[in-house]
C-alpha positions, 0 to 999 in steps of 0.5 A, spaced: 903 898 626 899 903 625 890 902 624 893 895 622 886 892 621 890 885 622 890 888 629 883 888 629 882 882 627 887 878 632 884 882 638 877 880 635 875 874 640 878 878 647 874 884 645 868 880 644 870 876 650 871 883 653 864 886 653 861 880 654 863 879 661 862 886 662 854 886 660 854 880 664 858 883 670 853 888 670 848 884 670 849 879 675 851 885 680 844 889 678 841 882 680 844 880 687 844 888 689 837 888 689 837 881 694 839 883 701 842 877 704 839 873 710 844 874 716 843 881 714 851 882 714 853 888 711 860 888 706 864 890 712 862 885 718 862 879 712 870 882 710 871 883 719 868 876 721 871 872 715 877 875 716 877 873 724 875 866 722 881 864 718 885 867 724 888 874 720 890 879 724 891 886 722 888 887 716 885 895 715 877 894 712 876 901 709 871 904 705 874 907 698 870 912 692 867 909 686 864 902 684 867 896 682 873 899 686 874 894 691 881 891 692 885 889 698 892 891 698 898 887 700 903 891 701 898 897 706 894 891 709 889 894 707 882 891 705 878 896 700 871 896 699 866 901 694 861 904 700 855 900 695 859 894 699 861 896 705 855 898 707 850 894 703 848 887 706 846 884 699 848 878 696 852 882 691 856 886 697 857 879 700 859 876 694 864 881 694 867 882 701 869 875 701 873 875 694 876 881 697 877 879 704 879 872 700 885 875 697 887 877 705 887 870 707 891 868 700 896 874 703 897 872 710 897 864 708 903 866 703 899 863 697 905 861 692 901 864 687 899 871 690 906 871 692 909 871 685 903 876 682 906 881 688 913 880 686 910 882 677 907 889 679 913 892 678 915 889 672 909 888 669 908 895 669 915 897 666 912 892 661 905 896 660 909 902 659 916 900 656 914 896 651 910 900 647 916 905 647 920 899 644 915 896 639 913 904 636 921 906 635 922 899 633 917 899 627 919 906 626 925 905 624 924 897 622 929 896 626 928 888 629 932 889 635 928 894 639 922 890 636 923 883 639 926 886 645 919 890 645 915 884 645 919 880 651 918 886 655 911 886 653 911 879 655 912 881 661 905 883 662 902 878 659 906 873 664 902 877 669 896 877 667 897 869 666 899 868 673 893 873 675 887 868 673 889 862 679 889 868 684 882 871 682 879 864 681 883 862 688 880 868 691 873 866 688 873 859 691 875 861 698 869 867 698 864 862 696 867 855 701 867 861 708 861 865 707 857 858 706 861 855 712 860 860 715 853 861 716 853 868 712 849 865 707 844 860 704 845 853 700 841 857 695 844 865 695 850 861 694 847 860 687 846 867 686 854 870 689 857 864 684 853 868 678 856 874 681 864 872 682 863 867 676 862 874 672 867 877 675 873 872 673 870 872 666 872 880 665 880 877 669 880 871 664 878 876 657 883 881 660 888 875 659 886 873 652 888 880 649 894 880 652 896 873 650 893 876 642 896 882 643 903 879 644 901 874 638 899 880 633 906 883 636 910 876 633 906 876 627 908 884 625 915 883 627 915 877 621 915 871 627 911 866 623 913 867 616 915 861 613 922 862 611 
């Protein structure tokens, strides 16, 4: 399995996939960083007020190295935002913030969805690391066992990144729904965050093709689809 060109050629359409939703991320966030947003709220006070709105208490808004690092985190209720965001009052910050804080309100309403990917991290972290101990030791030593007990862990993973998607685009949905409701921005700067949050799920939709191409390309070596 090792610089198997069939590798490369099952991977084909998530890598292409891939680079395209990065060039477009990029390209939609370098666009709407550059808008700053009517209201004149900064990521921060539109991650604060949108939270208030949906009646969420106890959330922590903090700042965190990087770009791009923005997440919440469920388990420290705590809401994460690069400081281009915390602290930018463009479309892109505010597009951003309210993904984010889109995640939070999931968190307090329970959303089934959101519940699930919460109780996977675990297991699909084990899968990330374990399967590809199995799967290397499995096709090693030819041993069908370990290699087909190496893909069901992987598929751990790819079940993952399955039950991710709804979430992302869930969050996305609400993002755009409250900061309009909300009067934080425009009928027409809401044009503009969709591109930006569009984009971004397209990077969470290639991260999922791979990983079900991967498994694919995993069944195929380990003799899955022969015809018997």
């Amino acid at each position: 399995m090792f610089f198997d060109p069939m590798y490369f050629l099952f991977l084909a359409p998530g890598i292409l996939l891939a680079l395209w939703a990065q060039a477009r991320i990029h390209s939609a966030y370098h666009h709407a960083s550059r808008i700053r947003a009517a209201s004149g709220y900064t990521g921060a006070q539109t991650a604060a007020a949108l939270l208030h709105t949906a009646g969420v208490t106890g959330v922590h808004i903090e700042t965190v190295p990087g770009q791009m690092t923005d997440h919440y985190s469920p388990s420290e209720k705590t809401l994460r935002l690069s400081p281009e965001v915390y602290q930018g009052q463009s479309l892109a910050a505010l597009g951003i913030a309210a993904h984010e804080a889109g995640h939070a309100i999931q968190d307090a309403q329970r959303y089934s969805p959101l519940v699930i990917r919460n109780l996977m991290v675990p297991l699909a972290m084990f899968g990330s690391n374990a399967a590809w101990i199995l799967l290397i030791l499995g096709f090693s030593l030819q041993l069908a066992g370990l290699i087909y007990l190496g893909i069901a862990v992987f598929g751990l993973t790819v079940l993952f990144q399955l039950v991710n998607l709804p979430v992302e685009f869930d969050a996305s949905r609400r993002a755009r729904q409250m900061l309009l409701a909300g009067g934080l921005v425009t009928q027409e700067e809401d044009e503009e965050v969709a591109r930006v949050l569009n984009a971004a799920a397209m990077t969470y939709v290639a991260a999922t093709l791979t990983a079900v191409l991967t498994l694919l390309y995993f069944l195929f070596r380990a003799g899955a689809f022969n015809r018997r």
